[in-house]
N, C-alpha and C positions, 0 to 999 in steps of 0.2 A: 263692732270692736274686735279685735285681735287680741288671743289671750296666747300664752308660752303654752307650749304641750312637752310633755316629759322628755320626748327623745333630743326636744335644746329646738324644735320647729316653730313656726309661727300658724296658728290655725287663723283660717280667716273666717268672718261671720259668714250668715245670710244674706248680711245688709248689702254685700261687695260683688260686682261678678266675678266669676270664675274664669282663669288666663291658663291655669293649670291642664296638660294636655287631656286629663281625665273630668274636666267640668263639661258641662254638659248646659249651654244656655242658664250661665249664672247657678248651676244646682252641682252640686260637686258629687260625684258618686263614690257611695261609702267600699266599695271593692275596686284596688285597679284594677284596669283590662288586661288580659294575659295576651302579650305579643305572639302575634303567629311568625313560627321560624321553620324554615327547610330543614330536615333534618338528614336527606340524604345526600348533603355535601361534607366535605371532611373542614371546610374553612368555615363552616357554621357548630361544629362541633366543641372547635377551640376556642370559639366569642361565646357563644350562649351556654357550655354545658357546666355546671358547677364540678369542680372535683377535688372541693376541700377534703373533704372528708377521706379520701383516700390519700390525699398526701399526706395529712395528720395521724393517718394508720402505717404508713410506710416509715415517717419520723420516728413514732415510737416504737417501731422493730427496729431502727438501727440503732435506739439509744440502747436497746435491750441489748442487742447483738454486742452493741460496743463495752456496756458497763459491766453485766452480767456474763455476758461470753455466749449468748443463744436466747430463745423466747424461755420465758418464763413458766409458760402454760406446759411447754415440752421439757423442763427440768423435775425432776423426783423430789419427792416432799421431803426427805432427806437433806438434800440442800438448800430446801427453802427455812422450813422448823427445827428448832432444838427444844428438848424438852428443859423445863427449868424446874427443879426440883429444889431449890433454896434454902440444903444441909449442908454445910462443911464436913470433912472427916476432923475428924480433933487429931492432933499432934500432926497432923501433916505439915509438913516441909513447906514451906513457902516458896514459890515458886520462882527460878530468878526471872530476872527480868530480860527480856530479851532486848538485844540487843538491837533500836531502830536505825533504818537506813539513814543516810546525811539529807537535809532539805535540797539538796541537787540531785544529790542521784536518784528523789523521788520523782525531781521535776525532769530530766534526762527520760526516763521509762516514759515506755508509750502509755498515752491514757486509755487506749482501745485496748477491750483482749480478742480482737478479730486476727486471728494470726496473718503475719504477711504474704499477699501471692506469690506465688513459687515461678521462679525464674526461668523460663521455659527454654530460653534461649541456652541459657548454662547448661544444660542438659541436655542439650541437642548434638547429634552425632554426625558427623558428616558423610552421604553414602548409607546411612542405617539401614533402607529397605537394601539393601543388594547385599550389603553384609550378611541380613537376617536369613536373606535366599541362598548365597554362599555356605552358609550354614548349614542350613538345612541340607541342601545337597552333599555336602561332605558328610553328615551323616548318613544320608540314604546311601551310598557307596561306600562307605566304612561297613554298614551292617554287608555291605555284596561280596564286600574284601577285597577295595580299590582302594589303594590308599591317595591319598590327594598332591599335587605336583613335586610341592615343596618338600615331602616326604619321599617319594619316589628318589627325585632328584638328589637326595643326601644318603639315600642308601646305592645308588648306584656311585658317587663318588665315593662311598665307602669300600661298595666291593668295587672299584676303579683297578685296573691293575698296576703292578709299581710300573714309572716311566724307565721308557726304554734308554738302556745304556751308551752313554757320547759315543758316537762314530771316530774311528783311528782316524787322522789327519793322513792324506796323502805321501806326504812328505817323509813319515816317520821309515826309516830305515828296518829298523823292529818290526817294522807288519808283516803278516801272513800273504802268502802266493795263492793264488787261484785261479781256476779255470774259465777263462769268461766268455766259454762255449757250451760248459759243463751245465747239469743239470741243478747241481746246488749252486746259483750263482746269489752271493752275500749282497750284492747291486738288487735282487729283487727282493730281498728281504721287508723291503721298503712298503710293498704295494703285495706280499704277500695276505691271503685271505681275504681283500677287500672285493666290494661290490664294483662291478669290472663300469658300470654308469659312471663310479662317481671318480675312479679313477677315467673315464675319458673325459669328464665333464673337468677334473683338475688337470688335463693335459699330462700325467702320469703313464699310462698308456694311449697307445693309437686306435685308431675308432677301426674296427673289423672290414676289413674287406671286402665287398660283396664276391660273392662266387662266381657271378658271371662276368666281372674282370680279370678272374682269373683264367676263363675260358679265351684260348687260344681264335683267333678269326681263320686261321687256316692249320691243317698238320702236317703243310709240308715243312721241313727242317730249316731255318734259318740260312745255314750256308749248304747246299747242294755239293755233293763229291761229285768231280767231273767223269766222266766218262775214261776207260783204258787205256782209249784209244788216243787221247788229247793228252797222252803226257809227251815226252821232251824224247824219251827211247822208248816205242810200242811195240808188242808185239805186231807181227804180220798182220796174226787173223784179229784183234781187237783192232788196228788199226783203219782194216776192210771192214770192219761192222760200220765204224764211226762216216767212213766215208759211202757208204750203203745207205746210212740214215742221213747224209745230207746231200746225197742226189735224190732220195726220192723227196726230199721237203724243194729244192730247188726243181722239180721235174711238175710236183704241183703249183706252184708259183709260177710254172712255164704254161701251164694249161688254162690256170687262169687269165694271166694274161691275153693266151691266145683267145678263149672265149669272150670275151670284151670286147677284141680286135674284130672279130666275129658278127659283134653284137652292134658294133658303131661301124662299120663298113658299109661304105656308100656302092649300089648296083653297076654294074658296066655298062656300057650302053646296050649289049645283047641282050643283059640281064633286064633293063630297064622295061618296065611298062609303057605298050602302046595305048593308043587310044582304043583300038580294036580290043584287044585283052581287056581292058578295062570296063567297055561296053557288053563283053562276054560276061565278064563276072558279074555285072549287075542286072542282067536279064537271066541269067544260069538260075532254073528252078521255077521260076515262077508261071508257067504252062502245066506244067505235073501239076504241080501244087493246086493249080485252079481247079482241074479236073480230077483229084483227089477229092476236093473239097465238095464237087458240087456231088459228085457218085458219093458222097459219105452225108449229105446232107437232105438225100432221095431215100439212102435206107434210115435215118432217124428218124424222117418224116413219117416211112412205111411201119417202125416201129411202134412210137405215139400214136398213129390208127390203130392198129392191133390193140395196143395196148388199154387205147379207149373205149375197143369194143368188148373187152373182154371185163372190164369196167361195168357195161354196162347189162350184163348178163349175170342177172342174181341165183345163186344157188337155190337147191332146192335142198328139203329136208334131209332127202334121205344122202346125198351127197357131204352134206356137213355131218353127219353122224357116221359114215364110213372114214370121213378126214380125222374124226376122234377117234374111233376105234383104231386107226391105222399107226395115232401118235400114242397113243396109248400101249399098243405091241411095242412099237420101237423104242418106248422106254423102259420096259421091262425086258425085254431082251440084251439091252444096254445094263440094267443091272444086274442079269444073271450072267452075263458078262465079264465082269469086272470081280462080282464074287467070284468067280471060277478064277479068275486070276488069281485071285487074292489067296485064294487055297493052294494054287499050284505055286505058288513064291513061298510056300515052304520049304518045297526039295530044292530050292533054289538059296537055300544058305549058305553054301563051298563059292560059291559065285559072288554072290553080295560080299560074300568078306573078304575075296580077293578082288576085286571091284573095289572097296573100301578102302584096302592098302592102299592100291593102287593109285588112288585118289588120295591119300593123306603123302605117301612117295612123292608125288604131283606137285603138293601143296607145298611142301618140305622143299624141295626143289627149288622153285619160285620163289622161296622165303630166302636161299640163301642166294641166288639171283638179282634179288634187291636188295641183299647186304653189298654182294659187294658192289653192285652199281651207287649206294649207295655211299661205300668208299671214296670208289672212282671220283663220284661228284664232289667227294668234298677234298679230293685234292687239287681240284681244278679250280682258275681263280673264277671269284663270280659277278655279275654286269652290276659294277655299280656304279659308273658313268652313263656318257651317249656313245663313251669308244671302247671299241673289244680291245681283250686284253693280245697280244700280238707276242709269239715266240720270239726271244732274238735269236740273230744267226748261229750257229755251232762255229766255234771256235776249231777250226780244224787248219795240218798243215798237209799239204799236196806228201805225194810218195816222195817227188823228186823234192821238196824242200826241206825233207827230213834232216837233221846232221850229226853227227857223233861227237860233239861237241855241245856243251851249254857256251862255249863263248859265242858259236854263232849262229846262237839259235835267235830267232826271230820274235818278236811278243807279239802275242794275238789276243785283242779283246782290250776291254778296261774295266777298271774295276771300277768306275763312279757309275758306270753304266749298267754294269752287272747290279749291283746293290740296285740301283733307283728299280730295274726290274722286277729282281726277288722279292722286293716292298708291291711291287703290283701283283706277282703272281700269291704273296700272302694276305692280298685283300686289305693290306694295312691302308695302301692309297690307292685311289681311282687311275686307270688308265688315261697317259696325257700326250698332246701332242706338241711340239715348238709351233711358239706363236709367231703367225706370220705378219709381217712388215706390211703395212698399208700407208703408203703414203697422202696424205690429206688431200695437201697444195702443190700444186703442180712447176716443176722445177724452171728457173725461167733463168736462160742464159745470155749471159753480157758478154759480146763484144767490147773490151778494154781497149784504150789508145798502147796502152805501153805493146801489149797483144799484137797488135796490129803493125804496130814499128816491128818488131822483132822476125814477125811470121815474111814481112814482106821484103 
């Protein structure tokens, strides 16, 4: 039979088998079996582990938190007890009554006294850590006695100096005169005291010159004064100089010449080589020669014997020990030598120190030897082509074409010709020569009909 059990279950008998997972062949066992559970997974934790009891512990710290304002345990007996002592004072005053809040504005107010979390966002600064470091930095340089940009910057606009006064207008009649060669010129007023960088870099002034464009490439004069002799009425004797100096330049020009003429001259037929002459000069010598050779090849022979046999004749003791004694004198005799000199070039000091002059006069000499060659060279133009630089002719007029007269006097020279020279002999340009005409294609002529009618 089946009787009711307290907890509202149904108990079954004896008389029944058992279907219950804890029966046991009809006999039901008085303890369930306790389930074995893994405990070292985290998803067996949250099915099997009980953890009423701490959520029913967390509950009632948040009612506490919330009604009370905190745990209970943590609040002073002060705010938990009052004593009650259960005397009135007599005559005392009755108390008014205070005045209660309206039943809304109790139900408005929060039920918690948890105060509300603080707004974090609202208080947040934007850039904070940099500011905090700018901070600090301007302090540490305050304490050095730097003051920070913004400070700087407003005391220098303070001591600013006042702006400079409008400039007079051109135009104005009333202005002042000045020198604009002079030293106080009011035009530089502008660029006076500045840094000379910032005025090139504002194109204010001009950027500096280097020095060796200033250096001259030659030091002869631009334009050359001509010679006495080449003016329009000469004297006699300067007239004879100029014609002295261009015969003997036309007299070298003749020499050279001739020596080329000289040099490319074909033989006469006297002159010419025979065959005999020719056969003489290429046997001429070689007979001697042979017999030089063999008589000097007899005594080198004879040499190298000797020389092998004396090779082969070893000294003896006593010979090598007279050879040392013997080098042995002769360097001590060499240094008693030399000391002895060396004593006697004392009374030789009147000597040495005119010997000394003599030599530094010498030196001195020489020194100004290759100053002026030195000169010399750098009036003369220098190779800076593949063509030497070439004198032109001397402008000169014969005795008899002299005339007493500038009407009819003659012109000698030109001046486009002169200049392009002066320019070569001052090394400004290379020596050059006119370029010569080379024709390509080869000229090919036509007989024409009209030609032909006309000529015939």
């Amino acid at each position: 039979m089946a009787a009711a059990t307290s907890s509202g279950g149904v108990e079954r008998s004896d008389d029944f088998l058992g279907f219950t997972p804890f029966s046991k062949c009809g006999e039901k066992s008085k303890t369930p079996k306790r389930k074995r559970v893994n405990r070292n997974k985290k998803k067996n934790w949250k099915k099997h582990s009980d953890v009423r009891d701490v959520e029913e512990f967390m509950d009632d710290v948040r009612l506490q938190e919330r009604t009370v304002g905190g745990l209970l345990a943590e609040r002073a007996d002060e705010h938990l007890f009052f004593m009650d002592t259960g005397n009135k004072k007599k005559g005392a005053r009755k108390q008014k009554k205070t005045r209660k809040p309206l039943k809304i504005d109790l139900i408005l107010q929060p039920d918690s006294k948890v105060p509300a979390p603080k707004d974090i966002l609202s208080h947040q600064v934007p850039n904070a850590k940099k500011l905090k470091r700018k901070r600090e930095l301007e302090k540490k340089l305050q304490k050095k006695g730097i003051l920070p940009r913004t400070d700087r910057l407003l005391l220098a606009q303070k001591e600013a100096p006042s702006p400079a006064p409008k400039e007079e207008a051109n135009n104005n009649p009333n202005r002042g005169f000045y020198d604009l060669w002079g030293e106080k010129n009011p035009l530089d007023s502008a660029v006076e005291g500045k840094d000379q960088w910032y005025l090139e870099q504002t194109k204010k002034s001009r950027v500096k010159r280097p020095e060796r464009l200033n250096k001259k490439p030659s030091e002869l004069p631009a334009v050359e004064v001509a010679a006495p002799g080449a003016s329009y009425n000469p004297t006699f004797d300067s007239h004879q100089d100029l014609l002295l100096e261009a015969h003997i330049v036309e007299v070298k020009k003749l020499k050279e010449e001739k020596k080329l003429e000289r040099q490319l001259k074909r033989p006469s037929k006297d002159e010419a080589p025979t065959e005999e002459s020719q056969l003489r000069e290429l046997v001429e010598g070689l007979v001697e020669e042979s017999d030089d050779n063999a008589s000097g090849g007899e005594g080198e022979h004879e040499e190298q014997m000797t020389t092998s046999l004396h090779q082969r004749e070893r000294k003896t003791e006593r010979q090598r020990k007279k050879e040392k004694e013997a080098k042995s004198m002769k360097n001590r005799l060499e240094a008693e030598k030399s000391e002895r000199l060396r004593r006697q070039s004392l009374f030789q000091l009147k000597s040495i120190q005119t010997s000394l002059k003599s030599r530094q006069e010498e030196l001195l000499r020489r020194k100004k030897l290759r100053e002026e060659k030195r000169k010399a060279k750098a009036l003369q133009p220098k190779r800076l082509g593949r063509l030497k630089y070439q004198e032109p002719d001397i402008d000169i007029l014969l005795s008899e074409e002299l005339t007493d007269s500038l009407r009819k006097l003659k012109p000698e020279g030109n001046v486009t010709k002169d200049r392009f020279k002066s320019f070569q002999k001052r090394n400004l340009i290379e020596p050059r020569e006119r370029a010569k005409f080379k024709r390509k294609l080869k000229v090919k002529y036509v007989e024409k009909r009209a030609f032909r009618e006309i000529s015939a």
